[in-house]
MITOR-425446 format. One record per residue (C-alpha): residue number from 1; residue in three letters; x, y, z. Coordinates in pm, whole numbers, m for minus. Example, Ala and Ser with C-alpha at 12.3 -4.5 7.8 and 13.67 -1.06 7.14 Angstrom:
% residues 2
{1, "ALA", {1230, m450, 780}},
{2, "SER", {1367, m106, 714}},
This chain:
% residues 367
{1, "UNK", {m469, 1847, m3176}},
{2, "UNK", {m247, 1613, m3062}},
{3, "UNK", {132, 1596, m3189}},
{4, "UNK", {284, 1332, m3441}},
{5, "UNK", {496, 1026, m3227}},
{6, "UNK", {840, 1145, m3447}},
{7, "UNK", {811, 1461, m3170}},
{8, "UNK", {830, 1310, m2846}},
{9, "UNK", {1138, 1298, m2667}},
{10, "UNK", {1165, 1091, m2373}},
{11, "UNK", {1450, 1214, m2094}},
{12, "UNK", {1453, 1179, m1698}},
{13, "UNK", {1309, 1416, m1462}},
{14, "UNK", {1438, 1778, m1386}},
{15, "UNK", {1334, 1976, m1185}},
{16, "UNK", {1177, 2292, m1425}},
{17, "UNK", {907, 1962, m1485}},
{18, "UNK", {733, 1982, m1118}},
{19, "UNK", {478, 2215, m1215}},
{20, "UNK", {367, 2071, m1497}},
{21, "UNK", {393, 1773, m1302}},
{22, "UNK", {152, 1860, m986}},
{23, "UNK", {m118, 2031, m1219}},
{24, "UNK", {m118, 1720, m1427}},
{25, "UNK", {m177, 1541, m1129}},
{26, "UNK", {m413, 1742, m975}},
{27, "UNK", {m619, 1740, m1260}},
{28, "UNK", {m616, 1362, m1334}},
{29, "UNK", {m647, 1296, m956}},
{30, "UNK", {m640, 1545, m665}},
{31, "UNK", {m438, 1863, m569}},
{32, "UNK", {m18, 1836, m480}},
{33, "UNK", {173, 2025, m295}},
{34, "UNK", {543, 2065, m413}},
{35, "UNK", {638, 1915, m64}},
{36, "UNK", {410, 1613, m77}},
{37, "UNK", {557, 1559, m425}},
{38, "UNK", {888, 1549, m266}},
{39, "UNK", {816, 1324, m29}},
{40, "UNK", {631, 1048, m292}},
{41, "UNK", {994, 1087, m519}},
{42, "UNK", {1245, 1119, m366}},
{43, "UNK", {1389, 854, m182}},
{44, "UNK", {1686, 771, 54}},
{45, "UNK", {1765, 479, m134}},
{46, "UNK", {1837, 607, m437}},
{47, "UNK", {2012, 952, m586}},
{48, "UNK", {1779, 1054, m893}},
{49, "UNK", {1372, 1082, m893}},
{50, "UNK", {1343, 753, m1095}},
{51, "UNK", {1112, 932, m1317}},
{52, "UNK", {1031, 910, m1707}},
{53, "UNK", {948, 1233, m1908}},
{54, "UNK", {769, 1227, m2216}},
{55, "UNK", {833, 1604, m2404}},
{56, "UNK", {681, 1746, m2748}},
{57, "UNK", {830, 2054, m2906}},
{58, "UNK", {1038, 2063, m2604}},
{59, "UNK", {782, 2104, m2358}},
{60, "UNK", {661, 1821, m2087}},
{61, "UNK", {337, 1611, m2189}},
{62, "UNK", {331, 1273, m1955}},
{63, "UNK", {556, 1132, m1690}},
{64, "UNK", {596, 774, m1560}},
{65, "UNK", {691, 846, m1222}},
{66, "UNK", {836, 550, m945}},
{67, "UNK", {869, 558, m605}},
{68, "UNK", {1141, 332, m495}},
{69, "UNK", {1109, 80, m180}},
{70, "UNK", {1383, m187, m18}},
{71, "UNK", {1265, m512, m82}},
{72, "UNK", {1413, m823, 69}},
{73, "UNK", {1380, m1182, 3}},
{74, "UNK", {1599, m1491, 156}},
{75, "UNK", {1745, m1231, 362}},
{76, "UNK", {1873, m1036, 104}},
{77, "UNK", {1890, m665, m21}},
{78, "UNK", {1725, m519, m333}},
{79, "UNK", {1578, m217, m478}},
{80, "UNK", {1209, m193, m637}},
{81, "UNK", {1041, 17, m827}},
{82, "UNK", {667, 119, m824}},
{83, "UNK", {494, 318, m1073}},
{84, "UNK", {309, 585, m871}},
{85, "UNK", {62, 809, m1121}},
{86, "UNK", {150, 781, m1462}},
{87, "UNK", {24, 1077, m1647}},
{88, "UNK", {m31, 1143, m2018}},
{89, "UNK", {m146, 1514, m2123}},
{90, "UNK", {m527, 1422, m2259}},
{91, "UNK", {m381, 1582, m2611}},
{92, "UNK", {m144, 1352, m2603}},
{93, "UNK", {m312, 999, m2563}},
{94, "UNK", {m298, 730, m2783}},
{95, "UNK", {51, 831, m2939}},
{96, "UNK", {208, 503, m2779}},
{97, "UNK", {399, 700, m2492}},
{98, "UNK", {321, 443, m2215}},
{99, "UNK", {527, 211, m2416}},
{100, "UNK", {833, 513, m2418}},
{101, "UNK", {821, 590, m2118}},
{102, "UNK", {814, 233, m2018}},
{103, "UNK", {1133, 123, m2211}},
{104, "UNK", {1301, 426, m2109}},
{105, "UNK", {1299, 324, m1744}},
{106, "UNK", {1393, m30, m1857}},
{107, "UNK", {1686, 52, m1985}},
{108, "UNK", {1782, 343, m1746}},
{109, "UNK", {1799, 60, m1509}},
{110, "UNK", {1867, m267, m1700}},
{111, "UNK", {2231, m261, m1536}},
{112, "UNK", {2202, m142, m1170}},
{113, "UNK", {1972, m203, m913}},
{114, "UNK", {1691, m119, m907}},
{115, "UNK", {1602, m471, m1017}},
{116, "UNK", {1222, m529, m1006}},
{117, "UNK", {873, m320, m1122}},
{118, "UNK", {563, m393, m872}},
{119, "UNK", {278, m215, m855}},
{120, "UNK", {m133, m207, m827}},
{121, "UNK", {m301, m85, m1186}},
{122, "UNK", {m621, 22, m1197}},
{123, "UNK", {m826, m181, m1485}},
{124, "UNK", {m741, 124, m1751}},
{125, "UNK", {m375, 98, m1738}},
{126, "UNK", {m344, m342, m1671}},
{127, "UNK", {m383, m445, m2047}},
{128, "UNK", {m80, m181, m2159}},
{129, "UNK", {133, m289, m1856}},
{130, "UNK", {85, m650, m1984}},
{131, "UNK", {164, m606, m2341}},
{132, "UNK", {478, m447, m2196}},
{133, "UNK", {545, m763, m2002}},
{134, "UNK", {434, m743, m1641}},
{135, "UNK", {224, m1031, m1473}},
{136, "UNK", {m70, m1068, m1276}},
{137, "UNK", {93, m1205, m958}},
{138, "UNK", {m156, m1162, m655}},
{139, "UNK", {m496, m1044, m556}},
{140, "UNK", {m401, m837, m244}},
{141, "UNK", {m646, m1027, 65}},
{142, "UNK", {m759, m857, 354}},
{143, "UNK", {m915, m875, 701}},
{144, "UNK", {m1194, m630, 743}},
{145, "UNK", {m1365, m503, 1116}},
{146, "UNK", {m1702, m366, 1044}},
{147, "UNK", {m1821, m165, 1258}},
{148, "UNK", {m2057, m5, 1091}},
{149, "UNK", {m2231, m322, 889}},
{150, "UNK", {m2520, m93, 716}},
{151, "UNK", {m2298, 146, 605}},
{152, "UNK", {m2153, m102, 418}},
{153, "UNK", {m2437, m251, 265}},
{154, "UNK", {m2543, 134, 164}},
{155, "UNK", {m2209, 156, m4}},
{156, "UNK", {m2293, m136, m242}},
{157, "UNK", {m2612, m37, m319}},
{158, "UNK", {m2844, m235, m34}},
{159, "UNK", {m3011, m22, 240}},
{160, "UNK", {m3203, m236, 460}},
{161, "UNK", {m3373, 49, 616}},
{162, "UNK", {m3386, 207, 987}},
{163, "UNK", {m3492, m143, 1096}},
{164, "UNK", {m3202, m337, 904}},
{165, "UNK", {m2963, m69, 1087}},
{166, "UNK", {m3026, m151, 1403}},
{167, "UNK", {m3033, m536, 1357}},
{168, "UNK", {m2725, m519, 1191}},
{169, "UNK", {m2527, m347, 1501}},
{170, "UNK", {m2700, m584, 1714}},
{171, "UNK", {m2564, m892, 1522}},
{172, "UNK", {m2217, m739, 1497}},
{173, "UNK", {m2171, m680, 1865}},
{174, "UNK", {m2260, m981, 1947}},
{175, "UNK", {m2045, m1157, 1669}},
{176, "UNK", {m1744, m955, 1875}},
{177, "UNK", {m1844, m1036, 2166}},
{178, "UNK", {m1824, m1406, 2089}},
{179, "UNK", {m1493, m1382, 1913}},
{180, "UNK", {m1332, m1220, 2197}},
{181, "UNK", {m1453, m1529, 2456}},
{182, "UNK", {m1124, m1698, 2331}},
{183, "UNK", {m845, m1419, 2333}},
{184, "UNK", {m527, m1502, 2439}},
{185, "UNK", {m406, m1352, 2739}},
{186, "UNK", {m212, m1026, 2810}},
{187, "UNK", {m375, m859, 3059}},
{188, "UNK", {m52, m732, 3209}},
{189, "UNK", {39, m546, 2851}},
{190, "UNK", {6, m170, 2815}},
{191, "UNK", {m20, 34, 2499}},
{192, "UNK", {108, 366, 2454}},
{193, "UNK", {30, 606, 2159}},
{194, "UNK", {238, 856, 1979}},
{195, "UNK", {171, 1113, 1718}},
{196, "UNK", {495, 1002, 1496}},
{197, "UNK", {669, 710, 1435}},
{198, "UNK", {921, 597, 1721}},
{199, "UNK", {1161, 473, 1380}},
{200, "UNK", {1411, 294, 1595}},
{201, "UNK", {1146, 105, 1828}},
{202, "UNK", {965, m15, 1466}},
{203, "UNK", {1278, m91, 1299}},
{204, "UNK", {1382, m291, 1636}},
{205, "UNK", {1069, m514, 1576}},
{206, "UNK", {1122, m539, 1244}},
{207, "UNK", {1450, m715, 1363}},
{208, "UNK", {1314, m938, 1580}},
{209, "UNK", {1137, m1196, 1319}},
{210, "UNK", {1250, m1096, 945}},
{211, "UNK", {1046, m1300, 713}},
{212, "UNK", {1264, m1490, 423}},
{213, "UNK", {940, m1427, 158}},
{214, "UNK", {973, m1113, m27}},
{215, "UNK", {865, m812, 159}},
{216, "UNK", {952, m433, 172}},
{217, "UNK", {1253, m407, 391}},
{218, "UNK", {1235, m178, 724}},
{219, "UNK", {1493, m8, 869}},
{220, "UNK", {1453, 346, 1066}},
{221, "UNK", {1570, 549, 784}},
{222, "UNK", {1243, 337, 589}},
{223, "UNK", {1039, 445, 870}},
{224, "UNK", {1153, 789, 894}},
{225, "UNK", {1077, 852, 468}},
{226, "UNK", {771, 671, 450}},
{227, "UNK", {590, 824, 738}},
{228, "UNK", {711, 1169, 728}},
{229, "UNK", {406, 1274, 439}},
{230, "UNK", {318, 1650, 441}},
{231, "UNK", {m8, 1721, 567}},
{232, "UNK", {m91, 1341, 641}},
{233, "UNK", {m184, 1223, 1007}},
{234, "UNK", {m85, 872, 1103}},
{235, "UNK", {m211, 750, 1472}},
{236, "UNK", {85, 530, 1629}},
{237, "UNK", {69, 259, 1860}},
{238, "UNK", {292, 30, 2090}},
{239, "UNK", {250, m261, 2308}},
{240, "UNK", {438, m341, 2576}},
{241, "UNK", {484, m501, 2905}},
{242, "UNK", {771, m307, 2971}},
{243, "UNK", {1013, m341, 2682}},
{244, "UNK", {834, m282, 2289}},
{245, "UNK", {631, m630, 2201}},
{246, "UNK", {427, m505, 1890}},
{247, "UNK", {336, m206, 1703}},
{248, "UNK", {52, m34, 1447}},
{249, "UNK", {36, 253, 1243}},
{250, "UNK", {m303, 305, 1136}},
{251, "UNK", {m449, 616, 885}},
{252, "UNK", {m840, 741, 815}},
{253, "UNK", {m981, 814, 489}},
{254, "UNK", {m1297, 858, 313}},
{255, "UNK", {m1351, 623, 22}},
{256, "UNK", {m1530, 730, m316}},
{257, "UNK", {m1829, 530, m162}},
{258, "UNK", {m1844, 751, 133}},
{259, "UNK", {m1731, 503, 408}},
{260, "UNK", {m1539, 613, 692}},
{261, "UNK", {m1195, 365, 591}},
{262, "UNK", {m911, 305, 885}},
{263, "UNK", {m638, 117, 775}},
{264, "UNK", {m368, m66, 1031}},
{265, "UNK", {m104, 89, 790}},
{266, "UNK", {173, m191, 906}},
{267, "UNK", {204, m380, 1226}},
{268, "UNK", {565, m529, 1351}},
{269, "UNK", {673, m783, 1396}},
{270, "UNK", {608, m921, 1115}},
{271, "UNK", {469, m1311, 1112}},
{272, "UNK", {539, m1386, 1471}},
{273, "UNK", {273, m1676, 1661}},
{274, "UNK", {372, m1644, 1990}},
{275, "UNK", {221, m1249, 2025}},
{276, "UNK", {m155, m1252, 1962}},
{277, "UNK", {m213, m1060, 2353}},
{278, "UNK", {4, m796, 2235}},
{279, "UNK", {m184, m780, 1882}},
{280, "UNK", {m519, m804, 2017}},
{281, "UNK", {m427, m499, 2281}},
{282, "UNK", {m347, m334, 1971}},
{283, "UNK", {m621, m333, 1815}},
{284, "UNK", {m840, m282, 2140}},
{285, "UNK", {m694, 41, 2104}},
{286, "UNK", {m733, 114, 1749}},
{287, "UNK", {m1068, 15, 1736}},
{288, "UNK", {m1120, 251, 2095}},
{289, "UNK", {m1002, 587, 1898}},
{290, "UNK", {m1185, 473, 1594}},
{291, "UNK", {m1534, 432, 1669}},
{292, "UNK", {m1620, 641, 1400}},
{293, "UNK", {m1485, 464, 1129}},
{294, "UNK", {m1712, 255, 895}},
{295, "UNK", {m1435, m7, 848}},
{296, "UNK", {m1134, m105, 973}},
{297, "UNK", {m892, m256, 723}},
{298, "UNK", {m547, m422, 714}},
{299, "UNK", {m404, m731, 480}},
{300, "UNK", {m332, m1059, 576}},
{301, "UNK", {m5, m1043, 576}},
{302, "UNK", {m26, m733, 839}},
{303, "UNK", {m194, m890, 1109}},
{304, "UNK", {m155, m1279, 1279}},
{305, "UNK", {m461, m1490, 1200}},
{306, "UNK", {m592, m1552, 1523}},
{307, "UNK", {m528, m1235, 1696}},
{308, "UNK", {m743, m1085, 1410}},
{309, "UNK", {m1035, m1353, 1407}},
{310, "UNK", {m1086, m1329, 1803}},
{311, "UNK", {m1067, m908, 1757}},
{312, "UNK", {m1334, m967, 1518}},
{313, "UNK", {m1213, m947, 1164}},
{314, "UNK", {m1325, m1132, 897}},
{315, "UNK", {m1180, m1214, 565}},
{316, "UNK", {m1262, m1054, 276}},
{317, "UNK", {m1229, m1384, 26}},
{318, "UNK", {m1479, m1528, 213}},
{319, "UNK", {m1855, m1500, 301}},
{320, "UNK", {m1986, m1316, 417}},
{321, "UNK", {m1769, m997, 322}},
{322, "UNK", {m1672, m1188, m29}},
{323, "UNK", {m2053, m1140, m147}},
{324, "UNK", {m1980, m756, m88}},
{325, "UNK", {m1646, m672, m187}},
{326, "UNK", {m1530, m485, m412}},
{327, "UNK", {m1302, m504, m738}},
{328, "UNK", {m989, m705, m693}},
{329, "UNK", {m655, m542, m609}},
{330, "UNK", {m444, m686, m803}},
{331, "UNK", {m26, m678, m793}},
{332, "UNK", {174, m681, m1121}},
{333, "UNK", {528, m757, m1169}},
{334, "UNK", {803, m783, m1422}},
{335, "UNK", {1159, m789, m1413}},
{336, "UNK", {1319, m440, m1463}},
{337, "UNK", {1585, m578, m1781}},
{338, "UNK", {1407, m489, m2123}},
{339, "UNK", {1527, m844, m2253}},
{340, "UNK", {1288, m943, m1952}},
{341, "UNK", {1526, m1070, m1704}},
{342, "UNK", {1512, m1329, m1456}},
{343, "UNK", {1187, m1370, m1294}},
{344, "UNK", {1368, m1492, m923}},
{345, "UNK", {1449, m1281, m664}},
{346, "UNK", {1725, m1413, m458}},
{347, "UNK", {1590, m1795, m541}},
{348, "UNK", {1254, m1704, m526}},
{349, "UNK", {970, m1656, m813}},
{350, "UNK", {814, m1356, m768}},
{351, "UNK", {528, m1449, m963}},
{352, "UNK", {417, m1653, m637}},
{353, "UNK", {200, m1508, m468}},
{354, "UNK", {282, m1720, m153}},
{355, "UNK", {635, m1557, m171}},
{356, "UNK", {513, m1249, m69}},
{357, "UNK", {402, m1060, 276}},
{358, "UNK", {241, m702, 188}},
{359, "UNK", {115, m488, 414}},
{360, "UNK", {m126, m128, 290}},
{361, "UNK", {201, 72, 381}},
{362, "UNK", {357, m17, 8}},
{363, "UNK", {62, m1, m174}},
{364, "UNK", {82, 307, m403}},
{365, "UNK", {91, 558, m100}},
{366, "UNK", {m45, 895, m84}},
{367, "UNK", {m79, 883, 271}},
């Protein structure tokens, strides 16, 4: 039987609350280790785990945990915060301790940076984030490869049959076959692999063509947190034609459908139109080492336009891939201040979605 609301306490995070912590977690979602834990909450950007506890009698019931990221917009410096698993003991529910936890962390950090909550709800957890104040900003679009066109259609619930398989491949190597009739050049570009992230090369890209929109911020320290995760293998690849010109980070998953899911991770530099050979050797390559894979995903804002078209991705707002996608991701933000806050970020609104470039890297990782 669940406790009355006078008993909850709400504090910040120490560290006696891990364990109760992880087997939340695991039960609600899938099994932590106290290193991958680590690694989602701390942060080299900021001292504390920004993390909300929610205690009855004493003892630890739900959390609102954050990971924190660098964001910069017009050039400039900021923190962000992301709610990453938000877990309320099943005895617990329905005592109004999203809305404790949420105004604890508001005015934790009303006065210091960070500045800004962003984050991906699932459809359980939107309508309370609302009522609290956050906004519907952005669907998050993407460019798909298929590679595996029936497996997709399986997924949502239309086999075509042994027949349908085959015509399906057929169609989709010839679709890249014509896309890749107009590539740009590059012949003379190599790629080179690595099983971690070279931090400086990637940061050194970053450099190169900085976007003003709002965007996580890279730096090699960014590089060296986010793709250090326990137990997590990320494939890594450069081009060059002798110094660094672009680079990928891709990682494979299984989906709860059953598809085989790569995802290009990042890619740097960031918005550049003068690099499509170097983009299009990359994903040669990632495509070469991921024949297996159902699906080969990254967002819009990852990859340039015409580098992805002529490798053979296709948007998933349009047809054909828009008549089988899948629920919306969404983005919601809000201002960190309790009293709301301004809704700018260095001059610009965050609640445009043209304001922002975000790649799969920042969105709630596990990975």
């Amino acid at each position: 039987m669940g406790q009355t609301q006078e008993t909850y306490r709400i504090r910040g995070y120490s560290d006696s609350d891990r364990e109760t912590f992880c087997d939340l977690f695991s039960t609600e979602w899938f099994e932590v280790s106290d290193q991958w834990f680590e690694w989602r909450y701390s942060t080299p950007y900021l001292d504390e785990k920004a993390i909300a506890v929610a205690t009855a009698n004493g003892e630890p019931v739900g959390f609102f945990p954050c990971m924190v990221f660098p964001l910069r917009a017009n050039h400039e410096w900021t923190l962000a915060l992301q709610p990453a698993g938000v877990l309320i003991d099943p005895d617990h529910r329905r005592q109004g301790l999203l809305t404790k936890l949420t105004t604890w962390l508001f005015e934790t950090y009303e006065d210091a940076e960070p500045s800004i909550l962003f984050n991906f709800p699932n459809a359980a957890i939107s309508p309370g984030l609302e009522k609290l104040g956050w906004k519907q900003t952005l669907t998050l679009e993407s460019y798909f490869n298929v590679q595996n066109p029936h497996a997709l259609l399986r997924a949502r619930g239309r086999n075509l049959g042994t027949v349908g398989d085959v015509a399906s491949k057929a169609l989709s190597k010839a679709y890249l076959t014509g896309c890749r009739q107009f590539r740009a050049g590059g012949d003379d570009i190599t790629v080179t692999r690595h099983s971690t992230v070279p931090a400086e090369v990637f940061a050194s890209l970053y450099d190169e063509n900085v976007p003003k929109t709002i965007h996580v911020a890279r730096d090699a320290e960014f590089y060296r947190w986010r793709y250090h995760v326990p137990e997590c293998e990320h494939r890594v690849y450069v081009a060059r034609d002798g110094d660094p010109l672009a680079g990928a980070i891709t990682h494979t998953h299984r989906t709860v459908n059953g598809l085989r899911l790569t995802d290009v991770m990042e890619a740097q530099p960031m918005g550049v139109t003068d690099r499509d050979g170097a983009f299009e050797r990359l994903l040669d390559a990632i495509a070469a080492d991921h024949t297996d894979s159902d699906l080969i995903r990254a967002t819009k804002a990852t990859l340039p336009r015409n580098a992805a078209l002529r490798s053979g991705y296709l948007p998933d707002d349009r047809l054909p891939l828009s008549a089988v996608r899948k629920p919306e991701t969404t983005m919601m933000t809000r201002p960190i201040p309790a009293s709301g806050g301004s809704w700018r970020l260095n001059g610009l609104a965050f609640t445009d979605p043209d304001n922002w470039q975000l790649m799969l890297s920042e969105r709630d990782p596990t990975c």
